[in-house]
Every structure is written in C-alpha cells, then in structure tokens.
N, C-alpha and C positions, 0 to 999 in steps of 0.2 A: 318681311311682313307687309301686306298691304291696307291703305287707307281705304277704308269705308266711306259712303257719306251716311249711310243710314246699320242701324246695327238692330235683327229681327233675333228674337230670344224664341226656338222651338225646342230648348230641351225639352227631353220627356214624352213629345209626341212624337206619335210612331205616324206610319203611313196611312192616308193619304195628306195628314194635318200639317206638314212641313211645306207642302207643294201649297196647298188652299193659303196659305199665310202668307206664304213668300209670293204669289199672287197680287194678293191684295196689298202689300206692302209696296212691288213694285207701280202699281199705279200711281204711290204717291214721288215718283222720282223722276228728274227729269231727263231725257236720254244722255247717255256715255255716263250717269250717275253707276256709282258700285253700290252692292248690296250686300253686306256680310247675312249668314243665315248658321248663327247656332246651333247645331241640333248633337244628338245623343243617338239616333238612329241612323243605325248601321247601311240600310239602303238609302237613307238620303239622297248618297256620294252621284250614285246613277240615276234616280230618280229626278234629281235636280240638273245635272248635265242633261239629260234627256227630254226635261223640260224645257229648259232655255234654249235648243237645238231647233226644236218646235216652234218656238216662239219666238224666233228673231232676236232673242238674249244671246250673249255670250258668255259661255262658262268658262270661269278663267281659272279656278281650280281649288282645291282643299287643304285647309292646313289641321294636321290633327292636332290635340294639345289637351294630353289623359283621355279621356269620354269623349270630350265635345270637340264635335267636326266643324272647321269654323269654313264654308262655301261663301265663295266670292262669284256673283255676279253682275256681267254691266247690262245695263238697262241699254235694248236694241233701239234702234231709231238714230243713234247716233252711230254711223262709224266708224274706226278711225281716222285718220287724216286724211290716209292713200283714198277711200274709198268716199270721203265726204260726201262726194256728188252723188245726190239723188239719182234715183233710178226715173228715166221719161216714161210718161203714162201715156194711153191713148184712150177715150172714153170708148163704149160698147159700141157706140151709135156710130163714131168716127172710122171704129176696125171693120165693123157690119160696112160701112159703105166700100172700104177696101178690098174686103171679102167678094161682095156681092159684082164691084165692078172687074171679077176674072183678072185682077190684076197678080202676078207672081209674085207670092207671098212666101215668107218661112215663119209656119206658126209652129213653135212648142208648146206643147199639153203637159204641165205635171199634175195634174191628178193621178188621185190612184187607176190603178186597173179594172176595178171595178166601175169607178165612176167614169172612166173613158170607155169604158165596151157600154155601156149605158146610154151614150151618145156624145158624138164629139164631130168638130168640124172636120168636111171631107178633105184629105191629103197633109192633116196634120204630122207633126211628129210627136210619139208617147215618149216621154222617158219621167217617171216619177219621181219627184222632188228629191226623194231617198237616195236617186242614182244619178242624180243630176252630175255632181262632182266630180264621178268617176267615168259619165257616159257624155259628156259636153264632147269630148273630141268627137262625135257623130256629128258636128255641126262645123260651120265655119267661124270660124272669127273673124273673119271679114265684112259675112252677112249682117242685113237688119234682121234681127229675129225678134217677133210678136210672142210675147210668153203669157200662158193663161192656164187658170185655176178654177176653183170653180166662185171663189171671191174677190182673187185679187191679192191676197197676203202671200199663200205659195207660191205663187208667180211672182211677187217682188221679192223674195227668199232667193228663189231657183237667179234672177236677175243678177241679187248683187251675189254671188256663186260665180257664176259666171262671168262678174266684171274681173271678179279679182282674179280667175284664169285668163285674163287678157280679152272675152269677149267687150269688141267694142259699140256694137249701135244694138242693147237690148232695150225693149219697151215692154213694160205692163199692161197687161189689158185692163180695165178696171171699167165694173165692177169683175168679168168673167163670165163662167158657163152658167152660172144660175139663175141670168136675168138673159141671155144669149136667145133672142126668136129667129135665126137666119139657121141655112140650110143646114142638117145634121145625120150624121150615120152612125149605126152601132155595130156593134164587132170588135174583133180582133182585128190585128191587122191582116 
C-alpha cells in the first residue's frame, strides 16, 4: 500500500471532473510529493495515466478496493535519484546565435507533425515527443543534441527520455518555436 502526502476524494465524478481536481490539487504539492486520487469512475485508470504522461507526472499505478479506484501519482519536477540532475537549457537568443553562426549543430524537433510542416528550423530532426522513446536510436548518444518544442516543456520531457536511455549532452531550448524569429522552412521532410 502506498503513502500519500496529500489524499483528493473524486468519488462520484465522472469525466472530465477527476482530471480538473487532480490538476488543481497537484499544484499545491511539492515535486517527488505523491497524490492519491479517489475516484469511482471507471475511465479514470487511463485518463489519469495519460494525463501525468503529458505532464511530466508519473503514474505509479492503481489499487482497487470494492468501487473506489485509489490512483497514486508523483508530482514531476522531481526525479528520482538516478535522474536528479537537471536537464541544461540554452536561451532562444544563445541557440539563434549558434544557429545563425553555420556552426554544425544536431537540433531535435518534438512537435507534432503538424506544427513542424508549419515551420521549423532547416536540417532539423522530427521525431515527436510520442515517439521519442522508441526512435532516440536515430540519434547518437554521444552527440550534443539541441531539443525543442514549441515552449519548452516537450523538449525538457523528450530530454530527461533520453537521459535515462543513456543520452549524454541534451539541452533544452527555452523558450522554443514560438518566440523563434531566425531562419525557417515548411514541409515534410
């Protein structure tokens, strides 16, 4: 059985009321803190795993007990031990100059597909955050690789993914493609 630090009561609400609570609950917690989340609805179980997947939570799994589904999640920002160290950032202005001075660079894009055919930097690499886990062997692990999104959160996701497969020098770009004014092309590849 595991310990909680904070305990969210959602019997009875069905979807989307379990997600919007356990939201708001998680804010008041401080990273590596666990959340137990009560609920009575039967989608929950995926709902909530699929939420914290998204959100840099980790779901650590459900214990039933008659009706009530008791969902255990830890609050992201912290991770465990192996993984403590922060992911290095580089600001927009700092990669823009690296970019700009034709220096040989390995930039990864996880946006979606749509928001990369839309525009993205020339000779990037796509692979979207979704597939990151299972398409990182396209890459080296030796290389520095420049990871970007279009804020900044999916790139430090796709990041610490890739530390725990052994990639060793990734950086975030921060803020990303949405504040990004240097050179860009649209397409497929």
């Amino acid at each position: 059985m595991m310990k909680a630090n904070i305990v969210l009561d959602a019997k009875g609400l069905a979807c989307p009321m379990p997600i919007v609570k356990t939201k708001k609950s998680m804010k008041d917690l401080k990273a590596g803190d666990i959340l137990e989340i009560q609920a009575t609805d039967k989608g929950s179980t995926a709902d909530l795993e699929a939420w914290a997947n998204s959100t840099g939570h980790e779901y650590l799994g459900t214990e039933a007990e008659g009706e009530v589904l008791r969902h255990f999640l830890r609050k992201g920002g912290e991770l465990s031990a192996e993984n403590a160290a922060s992911i290095p950032e580089i600001s927009l202005e700092a990669f823009k100059q690296k970019v700009d001075s034709d220096e040989s660079l390995n930039i990864l894009d996880v946006r979606e597909i749509e928001e990369y055919e839309n525009a993205h930097i020339p000779g990037v690499v796509h692979i979207p955050l979704g597939e990151v886990e299972k398409r990182s062997n396209e890459l080296n692990k030796n290389d520095e690789i420049y990871i970007i999104c279009h804020s900044g959160r999916r790139s430090e996701m796709a990041a610490h993914t890739m530390k725990k497969q052994g990639f060793k020098k990734v950086i975030n770009v921060v803020p990303g493609m949405r504040d990004w004014t240097g050179k860009t092309e649209k397409g497929g590849m």
